[in-house]
Structure formats: structure tokens, C-alpha cells
C-alpha positions, 0 to 999 in steps of 0.5 A, a space after each residue: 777805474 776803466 769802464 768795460 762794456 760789462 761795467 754796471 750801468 747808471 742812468 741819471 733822470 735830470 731836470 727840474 722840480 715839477 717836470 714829470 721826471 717822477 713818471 718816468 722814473 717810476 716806469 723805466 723802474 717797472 722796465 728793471 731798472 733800480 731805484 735803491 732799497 729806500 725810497 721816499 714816501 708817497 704824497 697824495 696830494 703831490 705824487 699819488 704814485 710816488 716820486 721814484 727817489 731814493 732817500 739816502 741820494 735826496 738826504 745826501 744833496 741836501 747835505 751838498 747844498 747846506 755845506 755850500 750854503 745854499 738850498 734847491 730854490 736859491 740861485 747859486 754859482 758852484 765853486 769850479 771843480 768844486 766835486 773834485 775838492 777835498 771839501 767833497 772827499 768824504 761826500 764822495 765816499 758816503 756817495 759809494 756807500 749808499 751805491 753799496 747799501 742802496 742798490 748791492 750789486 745791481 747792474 742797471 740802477 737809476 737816480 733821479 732828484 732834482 736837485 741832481 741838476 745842480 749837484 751832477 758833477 759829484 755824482 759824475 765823478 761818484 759814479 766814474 770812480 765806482 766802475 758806473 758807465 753813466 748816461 743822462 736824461 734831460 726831462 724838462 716840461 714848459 716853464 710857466 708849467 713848472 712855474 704854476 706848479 711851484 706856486 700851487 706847492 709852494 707859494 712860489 711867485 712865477 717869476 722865482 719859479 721862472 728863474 729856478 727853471 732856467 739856472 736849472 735847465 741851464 747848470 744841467 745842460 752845462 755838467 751833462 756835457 761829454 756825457 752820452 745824454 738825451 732830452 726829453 720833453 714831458 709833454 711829449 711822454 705825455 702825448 705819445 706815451 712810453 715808447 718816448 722812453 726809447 732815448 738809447 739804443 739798448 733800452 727797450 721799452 715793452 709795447 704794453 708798459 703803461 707810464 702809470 699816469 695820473 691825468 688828476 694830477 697834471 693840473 698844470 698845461 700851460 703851453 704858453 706864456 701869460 705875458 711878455 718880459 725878459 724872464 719869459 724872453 730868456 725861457 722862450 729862448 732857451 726852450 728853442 736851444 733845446 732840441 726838439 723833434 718827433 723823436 727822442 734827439 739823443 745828441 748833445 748841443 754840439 753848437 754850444 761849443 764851451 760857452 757857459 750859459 750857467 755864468 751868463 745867466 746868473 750874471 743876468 738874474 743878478 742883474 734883475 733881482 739885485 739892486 739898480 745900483 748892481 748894473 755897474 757890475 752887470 754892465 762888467 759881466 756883459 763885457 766879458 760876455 762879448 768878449 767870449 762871444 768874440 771866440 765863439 762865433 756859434 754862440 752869437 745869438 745866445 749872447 745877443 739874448 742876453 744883451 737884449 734881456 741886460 738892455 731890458 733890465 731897466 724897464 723892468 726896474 721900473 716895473 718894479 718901482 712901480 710895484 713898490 710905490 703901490 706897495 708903499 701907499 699900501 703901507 701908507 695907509 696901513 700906517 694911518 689906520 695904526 696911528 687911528 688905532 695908537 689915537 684909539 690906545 691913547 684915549 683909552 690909556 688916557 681913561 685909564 690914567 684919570 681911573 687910576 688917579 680916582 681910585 688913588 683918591 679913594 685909596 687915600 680917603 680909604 687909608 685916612 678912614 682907617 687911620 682914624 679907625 685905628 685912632 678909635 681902636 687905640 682910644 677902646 683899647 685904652 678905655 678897655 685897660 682902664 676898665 680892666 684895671 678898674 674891674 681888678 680893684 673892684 675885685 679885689 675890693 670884693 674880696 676884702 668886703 667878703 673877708 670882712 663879711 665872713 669876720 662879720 658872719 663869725 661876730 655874729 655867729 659868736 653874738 648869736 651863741 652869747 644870745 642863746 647863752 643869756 637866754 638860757 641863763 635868762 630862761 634858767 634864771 627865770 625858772 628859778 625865780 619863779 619856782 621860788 615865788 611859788 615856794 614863797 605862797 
């Protein structure tokens, strides 16, 4: 799509995490220029006055990053024209969506997220094919700064946070290039306000606008560095690339010429974050550095850097070696004080063993005890059938001798009646003796 002079504008705020970008995105917004509907929260301890991002653009890079499998804080080399693949087609369509949805019409809209450094060139082309003319801000912010910062929010080691600068200071620089752009250092907007906001001719910033910051939280003000290594070398050396002036500098790095610093880089942080046995490769890279160096006669002191800071690999490995011995005598001694601890366990597990076999002693003298209990039961058991046995009989020898007291009770019963029978016959028998004794005198 053509871009005419009435073709709605974009402005894109680039530059690394924790360099003061959310400041100046918030008050170019308070000078008209749109964030989107959905915005993301505020965090107090983080961004008390927000951070100026739109959501559905932050969810949208996330995704970018995750179908490359990488994420904001790893180091990764995009495929090339990898936003012109088919892989980013349907990303491409959900970018215009979200200018539709987000932003309905607007004629001046700005996007600002971090990870825009490394996701630029999709947003370039989304912009393009959506009628946008694009223009980019640089904001950068001394890297031990950022560094600490990260560390502070999350517990990023300096030298990651260091590395992180550069291949973000860098892959910025290099998808910004053809396109009408400006740097701008934080440190600057903080001294001399927002007049600094002025980075192109037809933004006109208000005399009154104040950039809302708040002096709490810009804890981090390091303006140098804590100490001398190739990290700090190849920082020191980019930040003097960088145009710096009293005023804005509005154009591009016209002596850089094609030369990718984002190769050269990585080739270099791989060479001191990988294994010592990656310098073979490294020394391959360097080799094809020299070569373009040869071609680009501008970029001579760039590529001269980067020998120095591959030359300086070595000493840093020793660095590192050092690190870890210490932390392998640290280990070492962890170990001794677990093999106490294991000595300590097996003691114990030792008492436990001779417990367990007293307690089967026990078990057993317990078992015995109630076998013989059994015995005894069985012995009762049998004494009490022999005596039920004997009670029945005795029973039943009870019945059989009241029978033979009731035939008894009967005998006697009858030999009672037959008693009182001859005592009558005997009284009457008696009487009539008698009477006839009387009769005879």
C-alpha cells in the first residue's frame, strides 16, 4: 500500500528493558499520540505511573517469541526475512487486527515494548502494508543502569543483564536502519526534560508538558562502570557508535554502511558464554568478520573491537574457571558436611535395625507366650466339656432319683393310706372289744 503525506502516522518507542521508555511513551500520549484501548496494568513497585504498552502488542511478541522458541531474555539470531515468511503470515493478519481494534481509526498511534527491538521488522512490514508511515525512537539508558535494574527485578546476574543490552541496543539499531529514526538517551530526557521529545520536526512538544517522572523510582544512576572486562569493553564501545549531542541527533549511523553488528555480536557472546571448546568456531566467525571488514573499509574499528574482545575470551575463561573451582571446593565441602549428615543417618538407622530386632525378640516371646495361652485355653476348654458332660449325667441322674422319689412319695402316700386304714379298722376294732368287755361285766 502507497504511503501519501495524509497516511496515518506510527511512532515506534525501541529500546531495552528498563531504559525509561515507559516515561516517554506516557508523555508523548499526553501530547495526542495513541497507546490503544487496552493497556496493561500499573505496578507500583515497578512502573508507579504505568508502563504506556498495549497488551494485545505485548501478548502478540510473546507469541512471536514462543513460535521461535526463544523469550525476551535469551539471545537468539532470527531466521533472515524471517517477517516475510509464511510462518509470519497469520501474525501479520492478527498485527492488522489489533491496529483495527486497538487503535479504530487513529491517525497518530504509538507502540512501545521492549521486545520490539527484536520483533521490529514484523511490525515494519505490518505497519507498511497497513497504509502507516513509520518513524522510530532509539531510547537507550547506560547499560550497567539497566543492568542493575534488571538484577533488582529479576535477579538477573550483570553480565546477563550486560548481554541483554547489547543484542538489544544492537538488533535495534540494525531493523531500524532506511527508516527516519532518532536516538534518544534517557539520561538526557531526565536532565533536560521534554523539550528532548522534539526528535522530528512535526512533533511539537508543549512548554508546560511535564514527563510525569517519578524521582522514587529512578533508583539505578550509574553512570559508569563497576569494573573492566570484554562485556563492558564491547558496551563502552557501542555507546560511543551512538550519536550523542545536546540535541536530539535525528540521523541514522550513515558509517555503519551493511555491516551486521547483530552477527558480529552474537558470534562473540557465544564465544563467552559457550564452552572453551567453541573457540575453534569462534575463531571461523572472526574469519568471516575480517573478510567483511575488508569490504567495508568504515567499519574497521567495529570489527577491530570484536578481535580484541575474541582475544580477550581467554582471560575471561580463566575467570570463569577460577569461579568454578571455588564453587567446586564450595561443593566439596557441601559434600563432607552430607557424608556427616549420611554418617549421622546410618547411626541412627543402625539403632533403629538393633530396636527393630529387640522388638522382634519380643514378638516372639510375646507369640510363644500366647501359644501356650492357647494350649491352656484348649486344656479349659476341654476340662469345661468334660465337666458339662459330667453335669448332664449328673442331670440327668437327678431326674431319674426324683422319679424314683415320686414312686417312693406314692409308696408312701399309699402305705400312709393303708396306716390310716388298720388304724381305723384297729380303733374300730378296739371299740368293739371293748364294748364287749363292758357288756360281759
Amino acid at each position: 500500500m502507497a504511503i501519501s503525506p495524509d497516511s496515518p502516522k506510527a511512532l515506534l518507542i525501541v529500546g531495552m528493558h528498563r531504559s525509561g521508555t515507559s516515561a516517554a511513551a506516557l508523555a508523548l500520549a499526553r501530547m495526542g499520540w495513541s497507546l490503544g484501548a487496552d493497556l496493561l496494568e500499573t505496578q507500583a513497585d515497578i512502573n508507579r505511573d504505568g508502563f504506556g504498552e498495549n497488551r494485545r502488542l505485548v501478548a502478540l511478541n510473546e507469541k512471536l517469541l514462543d513460535h521461535f522458541g526463544t523469550a525476551w531474555f535469551e539471545l537468539f539470531d532470527w531466521p533472515a526475512d524471517w517477517e516475510q515468511t509464511a510462518e509470519a503470515g497469520d501474525y501479520l493478519k492478527e498485527a492488522k487486527i489489533l491496529f483495527t481494534e486497538q487503535f479504530q481509526g487513529e491517525q497518530q498511534i504509538l507502540l512501545k515494548d521492549p521486545r520490539l527491538c527484536l520483533t521490529l521488522p514484523f511490525w515494519m512490514q505490518a505497519l507498511k502494508e497497513a497504509g502507516f508511515a513509520v518513524r522510530v525512537i532509539l531510547q537507550w539508558r547506560h547499560p550497567q543502569a539497566v543492568a542493575q535494574s534488571l538484577k533488582s527485578r529479576d535477579s538477573l546476574p550483570i553480565p546477563a543483564g550486560l548481554l541483554l543490552w547489547l543484542h538489544y541496543t544492537l538488533a535495534a539499531e540494525r531493523w531500524s536502519r532506511g527508516v527516519e529514526r532518532a536516538w534518544l538517551r534517557y539520561e538526557d530526557l531526565l536532565e533536560h526534560g521534554a523539550p528532548f521529545l522534539a526528535l522530528f520536526d512535526d512533533v511539537i512538544v508543549p512548554e508546560s508538558l511535564d514527563l510525569g517522572i517519578d524521582r522514587e523510582l529512578e533508583n539505578q544512576k550509574v553512570a559508569s562502570f563497576g569494573q573492566h572486562n570484554p562485556l563492558t569493553v564491547s558496551c563502552e564501545a557501542l555507546m560511543q557508535a551512538i550519536p550523542i549531542a545536546e540535541a536530539p541527533v535525528k540521523t541514522p549511523w550513515d558509517g555503519m554502511g551493511e555491516v551486521d553488528l547483530t552477527s558480529l555480536f552474537n558470534a562473540f557472546a557465544s564465544s563467552v558464554t559457550g564452552l572453551a571448546a567453541e573457540a575453534v568456531s569462534v575463531g571461523e566467525q572472526h574469519s568471516q568478520a575480517l573478510t567483511v571488514i575488508a569490504e567495508k573499509d568504515q567499519a574497521i574499528d567495529q570489527v577491530n573491537a570484536y578481535a580484541q574482545q575474541c582475544e580477550a575470551v581467554v582471560a575471561k575463561k580463566d575467570t570463569e574457571i577460577a569461579e568454578a573451582t571455588r564453587f567446586a571446593r564450595e561443593c566439596e565441602a557441601v559434600v563432607a558436611e552430607k557424608d556427616t549428615e549420611i554418617a549421622e543417618a546410618t547411626r541412627f538407622a543402625r539403632e533403629c535395625e538393633a530396636a527393630v530386632v529387640e522388638k522382634d525378640t519380643e514378638i516372639a516371646e510375646a507369640t510363644r507366650f500366647a501359644r501356650e495361652c492357647e494350649a491352656v485355653v484348649a486344656e479349659k476348654d476341654t476340662e469345661i466339656a468334660e465337666a458339662t458332660r459330667f453335669a448332664r449325667e449328673c442331670e440327668e441322674a437327678v431326674k431319674l432319683k426324683d422319679m424314683e422319689i415320686l414312686s417312693k412319695n406314692v409308696e408312701i402316700a399309699d402305705a400312709s393310706a393303708r396306716v390310716d386304714q388298720l388304724e381305723t379298722l384297729r380303733r374300730q376294732w378296739l371299740y368293739r372289744l371293748l364294748r364287749k368287755l363292758r357288756l360281759l361285766r
